[in-house]
N, CA, C and O atoms as CSV, one atom per row, in Angstrom:
chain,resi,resn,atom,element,x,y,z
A,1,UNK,N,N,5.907,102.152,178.320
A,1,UNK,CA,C,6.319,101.346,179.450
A,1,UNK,C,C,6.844,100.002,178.952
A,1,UNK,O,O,6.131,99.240,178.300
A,2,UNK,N,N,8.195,99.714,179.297
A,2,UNK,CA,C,8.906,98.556,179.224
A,2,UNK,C,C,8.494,97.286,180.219
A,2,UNK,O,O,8.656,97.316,181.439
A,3,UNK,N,N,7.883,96.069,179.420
A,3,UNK,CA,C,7.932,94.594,180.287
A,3,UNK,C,C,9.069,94.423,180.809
A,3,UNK,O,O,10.184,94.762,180.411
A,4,UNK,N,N,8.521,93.514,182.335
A,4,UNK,CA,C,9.950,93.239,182.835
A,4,UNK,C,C,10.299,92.049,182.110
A,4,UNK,O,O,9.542,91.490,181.317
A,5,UNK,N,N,11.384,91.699,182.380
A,5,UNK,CA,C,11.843,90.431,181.405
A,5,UNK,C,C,11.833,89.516,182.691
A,5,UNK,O,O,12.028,89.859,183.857
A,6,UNK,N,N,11.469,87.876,182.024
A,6,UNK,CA,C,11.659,86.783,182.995
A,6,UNK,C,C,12.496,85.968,182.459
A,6,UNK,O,O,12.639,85.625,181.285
A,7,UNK,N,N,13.124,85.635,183.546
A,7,UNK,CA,C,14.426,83.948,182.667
A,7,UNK,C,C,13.676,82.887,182.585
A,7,UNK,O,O,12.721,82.468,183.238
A,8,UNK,N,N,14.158,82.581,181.834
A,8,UNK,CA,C,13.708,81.294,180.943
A,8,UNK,C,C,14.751,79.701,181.049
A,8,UNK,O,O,14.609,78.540,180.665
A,9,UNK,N,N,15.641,80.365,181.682
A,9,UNK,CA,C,16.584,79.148,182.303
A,9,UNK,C,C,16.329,78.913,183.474
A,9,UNK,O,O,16.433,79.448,184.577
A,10,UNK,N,N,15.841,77.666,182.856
A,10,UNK,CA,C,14.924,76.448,184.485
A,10,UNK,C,C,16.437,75.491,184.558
A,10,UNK,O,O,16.915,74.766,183.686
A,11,UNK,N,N,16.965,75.813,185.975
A,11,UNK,CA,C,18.070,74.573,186.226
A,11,UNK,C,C,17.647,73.886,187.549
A,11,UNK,O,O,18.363,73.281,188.346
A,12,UNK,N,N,16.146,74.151,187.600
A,12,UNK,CA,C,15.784,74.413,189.221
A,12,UNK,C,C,15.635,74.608,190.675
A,12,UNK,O,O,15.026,73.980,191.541
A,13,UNK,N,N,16.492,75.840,190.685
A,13,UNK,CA,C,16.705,76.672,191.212
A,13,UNK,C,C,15.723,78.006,191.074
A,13,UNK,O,O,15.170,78.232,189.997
A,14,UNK,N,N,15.549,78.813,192.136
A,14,UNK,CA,C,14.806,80.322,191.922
A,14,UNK,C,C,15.704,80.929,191.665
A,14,UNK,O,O,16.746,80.893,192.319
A,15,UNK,N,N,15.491,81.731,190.510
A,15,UNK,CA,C,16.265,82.738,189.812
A,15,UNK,C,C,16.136,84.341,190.938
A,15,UNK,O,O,15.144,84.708,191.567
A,16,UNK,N,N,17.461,84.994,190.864
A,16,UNK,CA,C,17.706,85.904,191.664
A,16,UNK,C,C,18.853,86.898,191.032
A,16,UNK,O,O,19.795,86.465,190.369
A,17,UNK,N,N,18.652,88.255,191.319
A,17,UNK,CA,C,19.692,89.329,190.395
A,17,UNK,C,C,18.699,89.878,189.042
A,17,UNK,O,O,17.482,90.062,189.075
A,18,UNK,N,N,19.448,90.033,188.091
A,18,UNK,CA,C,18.835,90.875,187.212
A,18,UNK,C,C,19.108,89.779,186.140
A,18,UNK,O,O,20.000,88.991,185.825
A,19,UNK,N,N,17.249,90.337,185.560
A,19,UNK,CA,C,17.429,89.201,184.299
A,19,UNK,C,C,17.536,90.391,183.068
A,19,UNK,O,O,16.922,91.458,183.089
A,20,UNK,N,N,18.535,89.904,181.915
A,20,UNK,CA,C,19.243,90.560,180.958
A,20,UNK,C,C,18.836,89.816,179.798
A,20,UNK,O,O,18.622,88.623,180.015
A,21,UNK,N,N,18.676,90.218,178.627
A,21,UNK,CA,C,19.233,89.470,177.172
A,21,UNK,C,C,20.774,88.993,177.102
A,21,UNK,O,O,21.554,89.931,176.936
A,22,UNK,N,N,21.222,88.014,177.175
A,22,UNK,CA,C,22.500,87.608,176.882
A,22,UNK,C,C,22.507,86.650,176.066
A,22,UNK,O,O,21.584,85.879,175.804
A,23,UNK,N,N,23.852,86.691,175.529
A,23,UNK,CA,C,23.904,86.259,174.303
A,23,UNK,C,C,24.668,84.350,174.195
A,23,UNK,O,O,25.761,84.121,174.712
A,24,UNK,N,N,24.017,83.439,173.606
A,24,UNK,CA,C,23.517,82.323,174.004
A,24,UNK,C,C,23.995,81.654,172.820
A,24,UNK,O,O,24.145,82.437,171.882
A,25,UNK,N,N,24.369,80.086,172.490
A,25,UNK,CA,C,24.051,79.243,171.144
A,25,UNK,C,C,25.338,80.382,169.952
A,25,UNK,O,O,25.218,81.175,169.018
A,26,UNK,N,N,26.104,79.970,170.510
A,26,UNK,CA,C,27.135,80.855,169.781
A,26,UNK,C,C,26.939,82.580,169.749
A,26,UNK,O,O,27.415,83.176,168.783
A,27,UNK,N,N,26.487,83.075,170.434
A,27,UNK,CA,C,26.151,84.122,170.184
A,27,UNK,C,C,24.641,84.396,169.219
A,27,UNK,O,O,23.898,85.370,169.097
A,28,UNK,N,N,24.644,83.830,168.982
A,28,UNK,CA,C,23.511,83.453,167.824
A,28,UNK,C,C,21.773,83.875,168.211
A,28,UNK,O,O,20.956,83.923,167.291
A,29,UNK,N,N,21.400,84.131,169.512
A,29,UNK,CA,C,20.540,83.942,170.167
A,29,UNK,C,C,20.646,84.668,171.680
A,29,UNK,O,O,21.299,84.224,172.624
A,30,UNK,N,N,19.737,86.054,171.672
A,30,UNK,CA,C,19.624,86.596,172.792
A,30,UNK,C,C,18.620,85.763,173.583
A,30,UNK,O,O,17.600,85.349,173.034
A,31,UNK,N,N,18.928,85.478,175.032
A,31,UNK,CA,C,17.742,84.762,175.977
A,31,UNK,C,C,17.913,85.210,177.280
A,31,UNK,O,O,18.913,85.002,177.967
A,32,UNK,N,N,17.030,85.762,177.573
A,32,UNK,CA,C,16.746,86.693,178.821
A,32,UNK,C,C,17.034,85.517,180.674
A,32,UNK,O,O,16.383,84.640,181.242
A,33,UNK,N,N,17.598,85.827,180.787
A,33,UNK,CA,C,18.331,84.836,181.669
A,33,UNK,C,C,18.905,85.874,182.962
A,33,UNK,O,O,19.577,86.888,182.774
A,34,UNK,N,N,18.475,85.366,184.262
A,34,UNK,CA,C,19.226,86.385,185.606
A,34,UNK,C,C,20.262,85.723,186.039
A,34,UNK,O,O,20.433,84.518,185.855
A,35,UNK,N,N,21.098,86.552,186.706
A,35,UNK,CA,C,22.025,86.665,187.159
A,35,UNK,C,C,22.852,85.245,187.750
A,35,UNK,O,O,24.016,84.896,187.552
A,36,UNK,N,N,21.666,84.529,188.619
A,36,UNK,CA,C,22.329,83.502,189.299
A,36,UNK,C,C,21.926,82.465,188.248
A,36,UNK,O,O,22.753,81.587,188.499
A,37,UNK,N,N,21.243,82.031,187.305
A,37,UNK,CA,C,21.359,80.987,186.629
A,37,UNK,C,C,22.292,81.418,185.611
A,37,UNK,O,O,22.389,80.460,184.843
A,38,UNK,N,N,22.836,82.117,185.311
A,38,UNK,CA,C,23.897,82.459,184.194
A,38,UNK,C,C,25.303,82.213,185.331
A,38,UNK,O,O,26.425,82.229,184.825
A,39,UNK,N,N,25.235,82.100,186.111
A,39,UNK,CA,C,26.744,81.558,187.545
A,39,UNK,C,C,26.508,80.268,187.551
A,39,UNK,O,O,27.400,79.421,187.517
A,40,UNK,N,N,25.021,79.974,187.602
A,40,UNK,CA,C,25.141,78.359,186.948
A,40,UNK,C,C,25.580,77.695,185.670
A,40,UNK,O,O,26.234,76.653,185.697
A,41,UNK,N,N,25.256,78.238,184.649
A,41,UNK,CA,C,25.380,77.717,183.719
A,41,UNK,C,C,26.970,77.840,183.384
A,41,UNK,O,O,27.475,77.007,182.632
A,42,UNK,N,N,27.789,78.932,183.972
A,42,UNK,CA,C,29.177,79.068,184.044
A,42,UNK,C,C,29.611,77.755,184.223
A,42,UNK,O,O,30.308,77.075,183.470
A,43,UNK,N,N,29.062,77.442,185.437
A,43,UNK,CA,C,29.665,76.400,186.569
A,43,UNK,C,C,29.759,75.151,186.057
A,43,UNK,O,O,30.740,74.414,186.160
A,44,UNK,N,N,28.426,74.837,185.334
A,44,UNK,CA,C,28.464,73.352,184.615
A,44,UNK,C,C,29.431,73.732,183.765
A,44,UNK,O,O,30.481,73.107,183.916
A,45,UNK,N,N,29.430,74.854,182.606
A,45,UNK,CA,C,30.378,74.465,181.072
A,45,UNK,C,C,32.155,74.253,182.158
A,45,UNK,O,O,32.943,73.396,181.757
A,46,UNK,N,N,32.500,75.035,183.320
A,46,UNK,CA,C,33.662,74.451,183.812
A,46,UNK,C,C,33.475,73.254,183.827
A,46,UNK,O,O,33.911,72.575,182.897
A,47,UNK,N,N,32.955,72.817,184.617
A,47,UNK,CA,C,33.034,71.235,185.171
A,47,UNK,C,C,32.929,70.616,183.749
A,47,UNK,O,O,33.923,69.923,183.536
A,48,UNK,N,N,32.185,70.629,182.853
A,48,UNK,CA,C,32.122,69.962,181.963
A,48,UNK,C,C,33.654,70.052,181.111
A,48,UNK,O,O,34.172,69.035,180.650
A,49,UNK,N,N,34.019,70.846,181.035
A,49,UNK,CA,C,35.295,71.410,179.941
A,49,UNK,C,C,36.334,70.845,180.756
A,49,UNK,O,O,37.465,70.801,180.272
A,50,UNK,N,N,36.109,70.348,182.065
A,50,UNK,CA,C,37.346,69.640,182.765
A,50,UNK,C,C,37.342,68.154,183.164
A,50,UNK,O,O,37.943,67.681,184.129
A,51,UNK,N,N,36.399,67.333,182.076
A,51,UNK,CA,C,35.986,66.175,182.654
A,51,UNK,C,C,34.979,65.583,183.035
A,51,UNK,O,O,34.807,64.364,183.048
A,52,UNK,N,N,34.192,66.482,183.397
A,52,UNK,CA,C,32.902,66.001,184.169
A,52,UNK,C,C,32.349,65.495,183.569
A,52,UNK,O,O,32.819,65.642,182.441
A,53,UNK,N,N,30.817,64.374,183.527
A,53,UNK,CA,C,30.306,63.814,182.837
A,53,UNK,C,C,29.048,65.165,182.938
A,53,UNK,O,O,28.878,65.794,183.982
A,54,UNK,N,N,28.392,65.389,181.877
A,54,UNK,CA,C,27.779,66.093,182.263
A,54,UNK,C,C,26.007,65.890,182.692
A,54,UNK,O,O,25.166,66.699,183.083
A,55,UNK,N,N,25.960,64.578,182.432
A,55,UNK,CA,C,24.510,64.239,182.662
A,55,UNK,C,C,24.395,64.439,184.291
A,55,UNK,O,O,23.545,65.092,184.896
A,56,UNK,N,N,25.597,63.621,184.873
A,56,UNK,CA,C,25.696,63.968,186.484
A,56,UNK,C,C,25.771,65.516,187.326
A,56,UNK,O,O,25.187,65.973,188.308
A,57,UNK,N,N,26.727,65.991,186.454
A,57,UNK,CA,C,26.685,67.584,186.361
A,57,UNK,C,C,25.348,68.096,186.554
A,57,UNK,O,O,24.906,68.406,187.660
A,58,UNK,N,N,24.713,68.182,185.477
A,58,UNK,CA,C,23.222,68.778,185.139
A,58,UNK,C,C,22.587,67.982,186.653
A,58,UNK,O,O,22.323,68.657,187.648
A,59,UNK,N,N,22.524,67.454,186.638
A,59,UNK,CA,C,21.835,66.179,187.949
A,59,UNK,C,C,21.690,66.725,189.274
A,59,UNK,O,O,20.734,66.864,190.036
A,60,UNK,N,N,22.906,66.990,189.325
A,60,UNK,CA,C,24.086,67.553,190.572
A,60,UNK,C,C,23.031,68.282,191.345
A,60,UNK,O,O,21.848,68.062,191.087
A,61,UNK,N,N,23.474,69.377,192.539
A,61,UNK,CA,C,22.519,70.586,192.915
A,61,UNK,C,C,24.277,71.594,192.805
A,61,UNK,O,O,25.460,71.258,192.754
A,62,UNK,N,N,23.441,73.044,192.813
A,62,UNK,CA,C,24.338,73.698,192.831
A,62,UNK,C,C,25.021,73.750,193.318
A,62,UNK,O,O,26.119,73.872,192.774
A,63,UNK,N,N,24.931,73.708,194.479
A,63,UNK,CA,C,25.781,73.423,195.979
A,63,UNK,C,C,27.394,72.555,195.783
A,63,UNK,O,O,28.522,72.886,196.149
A,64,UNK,N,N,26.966,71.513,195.153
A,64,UNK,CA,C,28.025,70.314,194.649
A,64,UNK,C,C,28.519,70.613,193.727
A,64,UNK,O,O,29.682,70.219,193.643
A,65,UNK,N,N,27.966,71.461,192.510
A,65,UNK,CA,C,28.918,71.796,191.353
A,65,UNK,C,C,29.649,73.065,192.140
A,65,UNK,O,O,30.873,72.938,192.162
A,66,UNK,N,N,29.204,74.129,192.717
A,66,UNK,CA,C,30.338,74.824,193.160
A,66,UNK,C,C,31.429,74.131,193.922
A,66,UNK,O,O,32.564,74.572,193.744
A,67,UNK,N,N,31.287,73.212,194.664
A,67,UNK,CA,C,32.495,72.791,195.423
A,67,UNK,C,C,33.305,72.018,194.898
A,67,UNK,O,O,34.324,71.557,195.411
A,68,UNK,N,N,32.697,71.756,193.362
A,68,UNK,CA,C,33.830,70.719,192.561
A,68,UNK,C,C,34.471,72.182,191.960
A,68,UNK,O,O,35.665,72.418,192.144
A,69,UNK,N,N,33.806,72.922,191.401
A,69,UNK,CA,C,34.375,73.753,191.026
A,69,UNK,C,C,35.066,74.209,191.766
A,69,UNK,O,O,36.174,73.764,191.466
A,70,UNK,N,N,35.224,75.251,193.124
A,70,UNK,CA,C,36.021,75.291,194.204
A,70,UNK,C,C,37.065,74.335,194.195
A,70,UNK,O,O,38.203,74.805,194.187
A,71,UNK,N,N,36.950,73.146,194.196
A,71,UNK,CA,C,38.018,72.418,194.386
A,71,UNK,C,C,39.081,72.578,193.011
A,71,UNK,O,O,40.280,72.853,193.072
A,72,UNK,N,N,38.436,72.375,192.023
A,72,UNK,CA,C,39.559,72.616,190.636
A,72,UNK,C,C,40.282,74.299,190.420
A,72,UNK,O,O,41.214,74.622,189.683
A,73,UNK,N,N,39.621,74.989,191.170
A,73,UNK,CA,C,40.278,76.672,191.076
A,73,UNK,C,C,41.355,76.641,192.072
A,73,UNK,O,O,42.407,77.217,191.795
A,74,UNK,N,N,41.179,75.844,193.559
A,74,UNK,CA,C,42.316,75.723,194.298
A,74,UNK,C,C,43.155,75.074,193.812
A,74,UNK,O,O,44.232,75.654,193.950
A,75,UNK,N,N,43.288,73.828,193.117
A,75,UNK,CA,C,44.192,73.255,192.802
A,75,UNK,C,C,44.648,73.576,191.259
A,75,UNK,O,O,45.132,72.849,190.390
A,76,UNK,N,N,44.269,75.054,191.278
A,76,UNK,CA,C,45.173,75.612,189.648
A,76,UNK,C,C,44.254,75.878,188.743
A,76,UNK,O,O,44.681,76.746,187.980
A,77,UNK,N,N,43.258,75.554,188.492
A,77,UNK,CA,C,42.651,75.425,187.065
A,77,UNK,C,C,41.877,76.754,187.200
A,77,UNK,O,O,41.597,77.138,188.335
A,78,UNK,N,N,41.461,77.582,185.985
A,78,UNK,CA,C,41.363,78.639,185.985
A,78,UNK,C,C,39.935,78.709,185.447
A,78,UNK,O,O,39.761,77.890,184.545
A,79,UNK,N,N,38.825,79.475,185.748
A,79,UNK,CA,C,37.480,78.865,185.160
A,79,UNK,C,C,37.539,79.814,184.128
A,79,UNK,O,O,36.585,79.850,183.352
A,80,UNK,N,N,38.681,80.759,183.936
A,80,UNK,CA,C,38.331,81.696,182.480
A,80,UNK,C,C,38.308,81.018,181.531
A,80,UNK,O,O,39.033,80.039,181.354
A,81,UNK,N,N,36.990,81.675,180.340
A,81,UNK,CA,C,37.204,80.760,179.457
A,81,UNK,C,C,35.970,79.761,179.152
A,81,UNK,O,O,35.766,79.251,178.050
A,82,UNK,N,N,35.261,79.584,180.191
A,82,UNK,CA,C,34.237,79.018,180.587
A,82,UNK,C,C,32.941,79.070,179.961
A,82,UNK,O,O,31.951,78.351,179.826
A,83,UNK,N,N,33.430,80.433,179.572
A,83,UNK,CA,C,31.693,80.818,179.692
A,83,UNK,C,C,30.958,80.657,178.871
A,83,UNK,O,O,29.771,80.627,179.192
A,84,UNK,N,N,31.362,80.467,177.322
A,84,UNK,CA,C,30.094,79.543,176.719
A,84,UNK,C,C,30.729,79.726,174.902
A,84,UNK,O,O,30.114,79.195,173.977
């Protein structure tokens, strides 16, 4: 019998979806992480890779980094690329 796995990425928020080994720190490092904090952590490296400061970023609530994000995908910018 297989343990379930728990995420370990506190952005604090409750984690929701399926938590996976993904690959982290250059690839370098599997860390078991679900679904919606890995859409977070997307969300900051955009915002960050486009300016953002990121202490405010991290700060932020999710809510506000999606709608900055939202706002930079409407006006062109592409979040591929993002992801770590």
């Amino acid at each position: 019998m297989s343990e379930e796995l728990l995420c370990v990425w506190d952005l604090g928020t409750p984690c929701s979806g399926e938590v996976e080994i993904r690959p982290f720190f250059n690839k370098e490092a599997g860390v078991p992480v679900c679904d919606a904090h890995v859409e977070q952590h997307r969300c900051i490296l955009f915002l960050f890779h486009n300016g953002y400061d990121i202490e405010k970023v991290v700060d932020a609530t999710p809510e506000w980094r999606k709608k900055q994000m939202l706002t930079l995908v409407l006006a062109g910018i592409s979040p591929e690329g993002s992801e770590e």
